[in-house]
C-alpha positions, 0 to 999 in steps of 0.5 A: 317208777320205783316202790310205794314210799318213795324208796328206789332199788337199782336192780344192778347194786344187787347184781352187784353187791349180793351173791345166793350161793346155793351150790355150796349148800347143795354139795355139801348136803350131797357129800355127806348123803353119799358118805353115809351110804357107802359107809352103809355099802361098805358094811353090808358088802364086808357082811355078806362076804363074811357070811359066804365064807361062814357058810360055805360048807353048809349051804350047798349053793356055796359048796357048789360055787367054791368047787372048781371045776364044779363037782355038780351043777347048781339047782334052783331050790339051791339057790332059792334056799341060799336067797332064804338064808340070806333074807333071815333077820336079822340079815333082810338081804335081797338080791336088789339091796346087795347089788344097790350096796356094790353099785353105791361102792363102784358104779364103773363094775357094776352093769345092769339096772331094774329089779334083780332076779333069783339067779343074780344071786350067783354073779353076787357070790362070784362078785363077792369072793373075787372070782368076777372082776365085775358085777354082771347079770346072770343072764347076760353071762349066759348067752356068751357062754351059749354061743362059746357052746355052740362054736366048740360044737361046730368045731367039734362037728356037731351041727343042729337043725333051725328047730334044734337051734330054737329049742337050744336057745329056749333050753338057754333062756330057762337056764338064765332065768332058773339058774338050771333045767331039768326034763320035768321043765319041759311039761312047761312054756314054752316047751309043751307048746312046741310038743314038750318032753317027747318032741325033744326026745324026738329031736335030738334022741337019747342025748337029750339028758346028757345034752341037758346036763352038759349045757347046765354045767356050761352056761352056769360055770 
C-alpha cells in the first residue's frame, strides 16, 4: 500500500536514480583538518629547533647534549630547568605538545603514546637536532643500554650477585624516570626500603660512587 494520498514511491527508482555521497564531503573535511595541523606541526617543530640552537650555550641541558662524548652527565634540575624555559610564554611548550607536533609530521618515527614525562625532553632534543633517527621514549632507551652495560661487565669479568642485580635495575628504572641519580636518592623508594644508602655501600662497597657515576653516563648517552 502506498502513502496517504495516493502517491506511490518504488524503493528500487531511488536506489536507482539517487546516490548520497557522504565520503566525498568527509574526505574533504578531514584533508583540509589535517592540512592545517601539520602546517601547525611543522612550525611549532621548525621553532623548537630554532630555539635548541639559540640556547645552546645558555642553558646547561643543551651544554650537555651538544658535547660529545658527554663532558658531564645530565641532572634533573637540568632538565627541569630547560622543561621551565620551554614552557614560558609566549612558547607554552610541553613534552606532550611537542611529541604530538612530530607525531602529527611523521607517525612512522614516532613510538610511544599516553602523557610524556620530564626525561622525554632529552629524546625531543636528540630528535630535534638529527642525532636520533626516531622519536623514542626516554625509558625504553634506557634499558637496552642497561643490558649493553651489563653484557660489557660480564665480558669485562664483572659478575654480580641476584641482589646486586635487583638494585642495579632499581638504580636503572630511577635513571629512566629522573633522567640521573645521586646517592641522596637512595633515602628514597624504593631504596630505603631494602636498607637504603648503607645497604648499598654494603653491597657493592667503595665503588658504590663511582658504579652511580659510571651508569649516569651509560644509560643517558
Amino acid at each position: 500500500m502506498g502513502p496517504r494520498g495516493g502517491l506511490t514511491v518504488e524503493l528500487s527508482d531511488i536506489d536507482n536514480d539517487l546516490t548520497i555521497d557522504t565520503v566525498s564531503a568527509d574526505s574533504l573535511i578531514e584533508a583540509g583538518f589535517s592540512a592545517g595541523a601539520a602546517d601547525h606541526a611543522r612550525s611549532l617543530t621548525k621553532s623548537f629547533q630554532q630555539f635548541i640552537v639559540q640556547n645552546r650555550d645558555e642553558i646547561a641541558a643543551l651544554q650537555v647534549l651538544y658535547s660529545r662524548p658527554y663532558r658531564q652527565r645530565l641532572t634533573y634540575p637540568d632538565i627541569k630547568a630547560l622543561a621551565d624555559a620551554l614552557q614560558l610564554p609566549p612558547r607554552s611548550w610541553t613534552p606532550d605538545r611537542l611529541w604530538q607536533a612530530y607525531q602529527q609530521l611523521d607517525r612512522s618515527k614516532v613510538r610511544g603514546s599516553g602523557q610524556r614525562v620530564l626525561a622525554d625532553i632529552v629524546s625531543l632534543v636528540r630528535f630535534a637536532v638529527g642525532e636520533d633517527d626516531e622519536l623514542v621514549p626516554f625509558a625504553e632507551q634506557v634499558t637496552p643500554r642497561f643490558e649493553g652495560w651489563l653484557a660489557m661487565q660480564e665480558t669485562a669479568g664483572r659478575a654480580f650477585t641476584t641482589e646486586q642485580r635487583r638494585w642495579l635495575e632499581a638504580i636503572r628504572d630511577h635513571i629512566a624516570g629522573s633522567v640521573s641519580m645521586g646517592l641522596e636518592a637512595f633515602q628514597y623508594a624504593p631504596f630505603d626500603q631494602r636498607g637504603g644508602l648503607a645497604r648499598a655501600f654494603e653491597l657493592f662497597g667503595d665503588d658504590l660512587g663511582q658504579l652511580l657515576e659510571e651508569l649516569n653516563l651509560e644509560l643517558v648517552a
